[in-house]
C-alpha positions as CSV (number, residue, x, y, z in Angstrom):
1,X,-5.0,78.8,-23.1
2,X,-3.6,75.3,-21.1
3,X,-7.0,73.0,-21.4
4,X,-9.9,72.5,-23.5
5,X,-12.5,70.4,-21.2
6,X,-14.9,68.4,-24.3
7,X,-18.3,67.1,-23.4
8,X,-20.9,65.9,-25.7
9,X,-24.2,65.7,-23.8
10,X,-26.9,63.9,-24.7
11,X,-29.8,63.9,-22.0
12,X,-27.4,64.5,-19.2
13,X,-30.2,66.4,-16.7
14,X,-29.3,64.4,-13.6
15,X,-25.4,64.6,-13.8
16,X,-23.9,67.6,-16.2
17,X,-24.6,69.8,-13.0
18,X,-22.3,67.8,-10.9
19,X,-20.0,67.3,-13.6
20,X,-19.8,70.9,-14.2
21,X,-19.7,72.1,-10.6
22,X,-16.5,69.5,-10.9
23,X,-15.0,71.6,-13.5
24,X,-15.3,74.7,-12.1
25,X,-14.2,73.9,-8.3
26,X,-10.1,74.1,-9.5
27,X,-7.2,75.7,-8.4
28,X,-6.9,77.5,-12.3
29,X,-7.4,80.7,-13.4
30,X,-11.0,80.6,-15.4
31,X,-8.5,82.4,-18.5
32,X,-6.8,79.1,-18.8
33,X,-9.5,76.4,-19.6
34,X,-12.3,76.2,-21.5
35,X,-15.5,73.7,-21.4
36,X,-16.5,73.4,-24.2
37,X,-20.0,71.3,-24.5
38,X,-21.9,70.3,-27.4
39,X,-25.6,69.2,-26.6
40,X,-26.1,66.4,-29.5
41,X,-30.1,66.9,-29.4
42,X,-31.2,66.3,-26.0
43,X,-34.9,66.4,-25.7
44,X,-35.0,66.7,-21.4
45,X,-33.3,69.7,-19.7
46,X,-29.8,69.3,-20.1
47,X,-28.8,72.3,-22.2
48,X,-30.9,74.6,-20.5
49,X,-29.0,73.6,-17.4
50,X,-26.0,74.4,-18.8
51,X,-27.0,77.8,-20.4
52,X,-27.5,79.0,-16.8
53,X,-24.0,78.0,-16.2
54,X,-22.9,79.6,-19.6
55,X,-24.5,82.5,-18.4
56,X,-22.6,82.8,-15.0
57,X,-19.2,81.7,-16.5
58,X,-17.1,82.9,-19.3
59,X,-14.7,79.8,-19.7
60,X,-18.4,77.6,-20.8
61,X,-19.0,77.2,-24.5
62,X,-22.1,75.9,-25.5
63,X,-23.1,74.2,-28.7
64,X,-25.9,72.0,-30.1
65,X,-26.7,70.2,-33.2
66,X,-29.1,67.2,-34.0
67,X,-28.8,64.1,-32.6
68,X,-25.5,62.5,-34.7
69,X,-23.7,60.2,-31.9
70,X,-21.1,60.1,-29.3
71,X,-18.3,60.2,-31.6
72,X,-19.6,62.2,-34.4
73,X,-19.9,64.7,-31.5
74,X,-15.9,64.3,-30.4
75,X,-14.5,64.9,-33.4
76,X,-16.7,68.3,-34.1
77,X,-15.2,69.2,-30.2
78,X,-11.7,68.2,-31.4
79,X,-12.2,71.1,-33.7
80,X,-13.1,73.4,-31.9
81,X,-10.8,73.0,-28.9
82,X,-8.2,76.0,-28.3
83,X,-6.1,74.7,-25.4
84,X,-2.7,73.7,-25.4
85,X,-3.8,69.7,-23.8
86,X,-7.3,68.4,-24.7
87,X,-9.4,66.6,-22.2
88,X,-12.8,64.5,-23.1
89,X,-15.2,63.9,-20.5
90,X,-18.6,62.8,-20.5
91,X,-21.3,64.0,-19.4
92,X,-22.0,62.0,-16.2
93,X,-18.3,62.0,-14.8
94,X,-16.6,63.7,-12.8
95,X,-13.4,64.8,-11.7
96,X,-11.5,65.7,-7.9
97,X,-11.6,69.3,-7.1
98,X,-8.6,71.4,-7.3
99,X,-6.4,69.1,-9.8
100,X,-6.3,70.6,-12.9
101,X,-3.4,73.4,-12.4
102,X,-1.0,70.5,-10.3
103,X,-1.9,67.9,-13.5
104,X,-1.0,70.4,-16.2
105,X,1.9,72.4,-14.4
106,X,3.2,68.1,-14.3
107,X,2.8,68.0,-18.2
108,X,4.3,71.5,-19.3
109,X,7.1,71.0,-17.1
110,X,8.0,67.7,-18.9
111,X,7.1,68.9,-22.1
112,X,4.6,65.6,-22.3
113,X,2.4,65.1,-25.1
114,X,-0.2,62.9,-22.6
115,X,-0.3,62.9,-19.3
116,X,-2.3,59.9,-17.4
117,X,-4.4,59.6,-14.5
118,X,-6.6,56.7,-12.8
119,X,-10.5,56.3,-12.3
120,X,-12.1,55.3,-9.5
121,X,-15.9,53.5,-10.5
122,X,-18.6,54.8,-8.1
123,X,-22.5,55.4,-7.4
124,X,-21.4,58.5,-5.4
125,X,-21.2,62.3,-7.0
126,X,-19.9,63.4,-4.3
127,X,-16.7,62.2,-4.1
128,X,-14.3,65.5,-4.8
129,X,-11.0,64.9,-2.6
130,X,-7.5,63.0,-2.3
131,X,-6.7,61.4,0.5
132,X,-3.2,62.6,-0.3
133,X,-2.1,65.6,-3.0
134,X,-1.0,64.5,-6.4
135,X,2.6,66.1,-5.7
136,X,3.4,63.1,-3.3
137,X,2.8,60.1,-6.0
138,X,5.6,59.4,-8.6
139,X,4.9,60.2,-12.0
140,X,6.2,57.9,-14.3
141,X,7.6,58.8,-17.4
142,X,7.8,56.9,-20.5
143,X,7.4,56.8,-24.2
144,X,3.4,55.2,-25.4
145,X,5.0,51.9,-26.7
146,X,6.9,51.4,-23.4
147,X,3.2,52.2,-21.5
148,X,1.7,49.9,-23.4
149,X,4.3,47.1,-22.4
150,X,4.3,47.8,-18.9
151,X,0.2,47.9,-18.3
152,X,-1.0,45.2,-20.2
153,X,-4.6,46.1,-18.1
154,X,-4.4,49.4,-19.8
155,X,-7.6,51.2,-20.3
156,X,-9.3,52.4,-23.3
157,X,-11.3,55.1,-22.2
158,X,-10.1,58.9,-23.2
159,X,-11.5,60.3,-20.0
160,X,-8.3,58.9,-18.0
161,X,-6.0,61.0,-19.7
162,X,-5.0,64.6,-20.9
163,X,-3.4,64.7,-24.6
164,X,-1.4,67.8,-26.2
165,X,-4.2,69.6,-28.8
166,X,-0.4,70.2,-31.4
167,X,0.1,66.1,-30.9
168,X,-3.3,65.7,-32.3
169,X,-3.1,67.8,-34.9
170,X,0.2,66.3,-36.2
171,X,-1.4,62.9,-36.4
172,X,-4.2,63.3,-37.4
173,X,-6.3,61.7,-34.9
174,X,-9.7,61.3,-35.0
175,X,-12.7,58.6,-33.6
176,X,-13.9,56.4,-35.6
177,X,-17.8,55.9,-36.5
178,X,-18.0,53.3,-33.4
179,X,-20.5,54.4,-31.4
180,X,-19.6,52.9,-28.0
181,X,-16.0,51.2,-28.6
182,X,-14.0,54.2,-30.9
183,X,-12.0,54.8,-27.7
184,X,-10.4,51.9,-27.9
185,X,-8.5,52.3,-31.4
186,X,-8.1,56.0,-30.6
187,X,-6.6,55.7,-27.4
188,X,-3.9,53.2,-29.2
189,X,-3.4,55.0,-32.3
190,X,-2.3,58.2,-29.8
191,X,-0.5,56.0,-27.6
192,X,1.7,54.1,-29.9
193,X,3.5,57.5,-31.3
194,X,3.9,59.2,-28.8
195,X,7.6,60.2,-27.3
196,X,6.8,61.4,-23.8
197,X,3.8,59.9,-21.4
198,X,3.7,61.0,-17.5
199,X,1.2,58.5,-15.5
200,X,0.4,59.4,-12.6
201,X,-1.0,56.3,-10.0
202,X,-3.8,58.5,-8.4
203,X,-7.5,58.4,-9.2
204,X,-8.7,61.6,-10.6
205,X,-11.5,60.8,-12.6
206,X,-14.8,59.6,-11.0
207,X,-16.4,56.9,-13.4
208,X,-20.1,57.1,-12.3
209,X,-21.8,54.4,-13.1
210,X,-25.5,54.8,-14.1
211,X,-28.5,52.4,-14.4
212,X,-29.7,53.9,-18.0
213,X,-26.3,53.9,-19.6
214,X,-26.6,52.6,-23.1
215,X,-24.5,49.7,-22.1
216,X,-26.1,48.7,-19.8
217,X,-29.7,49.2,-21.7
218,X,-31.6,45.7,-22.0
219,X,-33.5,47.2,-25.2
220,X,-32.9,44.8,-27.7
221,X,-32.5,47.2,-30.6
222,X,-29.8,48.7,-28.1
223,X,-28.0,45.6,-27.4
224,X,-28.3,44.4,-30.8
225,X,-25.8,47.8,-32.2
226,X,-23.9,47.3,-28.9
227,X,-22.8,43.7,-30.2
228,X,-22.1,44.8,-33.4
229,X,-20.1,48.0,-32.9
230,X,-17.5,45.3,-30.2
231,X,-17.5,42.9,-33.9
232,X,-15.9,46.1,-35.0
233,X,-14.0,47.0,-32.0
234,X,-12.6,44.2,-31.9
235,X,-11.7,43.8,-35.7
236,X,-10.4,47.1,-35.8
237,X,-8.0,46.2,-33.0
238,X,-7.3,43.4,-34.9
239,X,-6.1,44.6,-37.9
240,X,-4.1,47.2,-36.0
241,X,-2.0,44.6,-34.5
242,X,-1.3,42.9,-37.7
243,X,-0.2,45.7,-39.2
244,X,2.0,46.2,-36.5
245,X,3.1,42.7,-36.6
246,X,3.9,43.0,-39.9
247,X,5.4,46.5,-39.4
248,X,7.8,44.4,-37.2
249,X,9.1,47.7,-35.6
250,X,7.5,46.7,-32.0
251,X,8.2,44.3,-29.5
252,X,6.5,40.9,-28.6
253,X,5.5,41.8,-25.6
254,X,3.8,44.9,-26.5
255,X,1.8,43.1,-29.4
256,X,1.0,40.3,-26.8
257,X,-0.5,42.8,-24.4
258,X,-2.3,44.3,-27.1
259,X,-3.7,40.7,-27.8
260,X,-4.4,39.7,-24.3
261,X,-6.8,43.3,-24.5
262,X,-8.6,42.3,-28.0
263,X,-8.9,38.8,-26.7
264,X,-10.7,39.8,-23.0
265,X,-12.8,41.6,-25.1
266,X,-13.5,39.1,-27.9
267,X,-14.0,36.5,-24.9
268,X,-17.1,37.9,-23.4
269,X,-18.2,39.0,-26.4
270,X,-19.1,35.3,-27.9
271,X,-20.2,34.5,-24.3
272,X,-22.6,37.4,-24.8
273,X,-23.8,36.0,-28.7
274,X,-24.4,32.6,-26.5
275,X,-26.8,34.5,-23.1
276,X,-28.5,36.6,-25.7
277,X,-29.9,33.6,-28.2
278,X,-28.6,34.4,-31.6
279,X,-28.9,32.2,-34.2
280,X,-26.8,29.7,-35.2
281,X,-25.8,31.6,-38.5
282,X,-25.4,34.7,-36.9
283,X,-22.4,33.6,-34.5
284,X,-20.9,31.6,-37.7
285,X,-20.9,34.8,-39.4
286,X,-18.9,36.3,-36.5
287,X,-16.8,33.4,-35.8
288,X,-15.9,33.5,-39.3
289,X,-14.9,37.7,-39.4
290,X,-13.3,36.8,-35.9
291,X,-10.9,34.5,-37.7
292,X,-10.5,36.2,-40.8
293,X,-8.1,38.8,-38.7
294,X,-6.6,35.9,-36.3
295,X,-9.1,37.1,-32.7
296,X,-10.1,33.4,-33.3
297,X,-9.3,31.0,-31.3
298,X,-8.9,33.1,-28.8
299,X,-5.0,32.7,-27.4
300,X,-4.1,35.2,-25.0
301,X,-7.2,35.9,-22.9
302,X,-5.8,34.3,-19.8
303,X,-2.2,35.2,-20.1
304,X,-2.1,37.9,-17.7
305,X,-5.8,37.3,-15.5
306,X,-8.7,35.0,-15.9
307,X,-6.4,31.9,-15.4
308,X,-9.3,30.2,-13.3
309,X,-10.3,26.8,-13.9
310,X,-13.9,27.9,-15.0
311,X,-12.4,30.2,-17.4
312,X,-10.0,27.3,-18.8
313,X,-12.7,25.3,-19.2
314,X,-15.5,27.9,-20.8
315,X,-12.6,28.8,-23.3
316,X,-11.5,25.4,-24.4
317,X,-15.4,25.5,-25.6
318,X,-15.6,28.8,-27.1
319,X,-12.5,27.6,-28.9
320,X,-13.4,24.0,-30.7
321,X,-15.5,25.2,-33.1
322,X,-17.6,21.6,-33.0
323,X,-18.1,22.0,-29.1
324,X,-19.3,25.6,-29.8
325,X,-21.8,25.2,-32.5
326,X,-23.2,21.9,-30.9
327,X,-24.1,24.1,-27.8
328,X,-25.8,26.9,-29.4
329,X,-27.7,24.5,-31.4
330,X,-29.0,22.8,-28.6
331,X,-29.5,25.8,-26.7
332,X,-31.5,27.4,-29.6
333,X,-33.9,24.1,-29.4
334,X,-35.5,26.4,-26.2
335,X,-35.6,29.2,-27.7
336,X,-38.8,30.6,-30.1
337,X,-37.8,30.8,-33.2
338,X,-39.2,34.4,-33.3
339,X,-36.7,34.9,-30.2
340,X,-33.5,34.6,-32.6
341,X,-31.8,36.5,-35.2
């Protein structure tokens, strides 16, 4: 088998339908993928939905447990994945009809062990074509290190790339327990072995973007776990490039990229602690973990975007530890006391 397809669904009624139909609209024989779907205890309608499909098509795997999280979810898929290259998805995406076979023909005739695509962000589900077929962009070819150092603006995401299921297995990759950032270390910790990479400059992947995602949920429990899983993000990235700096096997321009990432992130993320009214002590506490890996004072947010004078200016504050404190103090003088953590 060429491709496992892995999907954990959780409450997915209004898009795993399109995201299926997607899946099944490609120039492949049904014999050479699989989807492979694991409903992680959706209370709407979302796995009988897909147990029509199941019923209709052989290549559809269905599986449910309870409800144990995104990334809980993708490693029990990793398992259970056959196919020679692995591809996650979720649930409300999409892909372009008729790409698969081009995509993977691409990666088995250059042996790769990941082969990379772009995304293009849209409200539409509807958007299935190319304006041009993938055969007339240039695939470029080049080990993970070298991709790294030559996108800097890389993305995290695993749904922008396909990954061979035997380069997996040999190192041992697996998500972390970060329910909405384990993307991030995992897509690094395949990149950074890896020998052979084809990236292809065409968008493939259709990243819909819905009103009740869980990032963009206002529920304060919600955003409350959404904060703290960046803090770990980010300081799991962190200690990831020290060890690599201490490795001292990589270049400086890779680890700078990788800091320039960590920092974007870490960036908004204190702007974030400041909009949302945390305490005082709670953004000390932060501050203090931040620095405790060296994301703090931020030093490479603006060296390859954000280089506007309003940036310069909000990040000479977020860096002067006096200038930031003083602010949130007198911001927290407005705010209920019973409004703060």
């Amino acid at each position: 088998m060429r491709l496992s397809i892995l999907i954990s669904m959780y409450n997915a009624k209004s898009h795993i339908g399109n995201c299926i139909e997607s899946l099944l609209n490609q120039n492949l024989s049904k014999e050479d993928y699989e989807i492979i779907i694991m409903d992680d205890g959706s209370t709407d309608d979302s796995y009988s939905i897909v147990q029509n499909y199941q019923g209709k098509y052989g290549n559809i795997k269905l599986f449910t447990q309870e409800n144990s999280g995104l990334y809980t979810t993708r490693n029990k898929l990793l398992k259970l994945a056959q196919g020679d290259y692995i591809y996650n998805l979720d649930s409300d995406d999409y892909i372009v009809h008729n790409c698969l076979n081009e995509l993977l023909s691409i990666a088995e005739e250059n042996d790769l062990e990941i082969i990379g695509f772009d995304t293009l962000e849209t409200f539409s589900l509807d958007l299935t074509g190319l304006a041009k077929p993938i055969s007339s962009y240039k695939t470029d070819l080049c080990s993970g290190v070298e991709f790294i150092e030559n996108y800097p603006k890389l993305r995290h995401e695993v749904w922008w790339y396909f990954t061979k299921r035997e380069f997996i297995q040999k190192h041992k990759l697996f998500f972390n327990k970060n329910e909405y950032n384990a993307d991030v270390v995992f897509t690094l910790k395949t990149l950074l072995p890896a020998k052979s990479i084809g990236y292809i400059p065409v968008s493939i992947h259709r990243y819909v973007q819905t009103q009740d995602s869980l990032m963009r949920s206002e529920n304060m429990e919600i955003v409350i776990n959404r904060f703290e899983y960046m803090q770990m993000m980010i300081l799991n990235k962190s200690k990831l490039i020290i060890n690599l700096e201490n490795n001292d096997q990589h270049s400086d321009i890779l680890i700078d990229n990788l800091k320039h990432r960590r920092d974007v992130f870490t960036f908004f993320s204190i702007i974030n602690y400041i909009r949302n009214h945390f305490s005082l002590a709670f953004i000390r506490t932060k501050i203090g973990q931040l620095k405790a890996v060296n994301a703090y004072p931020v030093s490479n947010f603006n060296k390859y975007s954000f280089n506007t004078l309003l940036h310069n200016v909000v990040l000479r504050v977020i860096n002067s530890e006096r200038i930031l404190y003083g602010l949130i103090y007198l911001k927290n003088l407005f705010v209920k006391k019973s409004d703060k953590l």
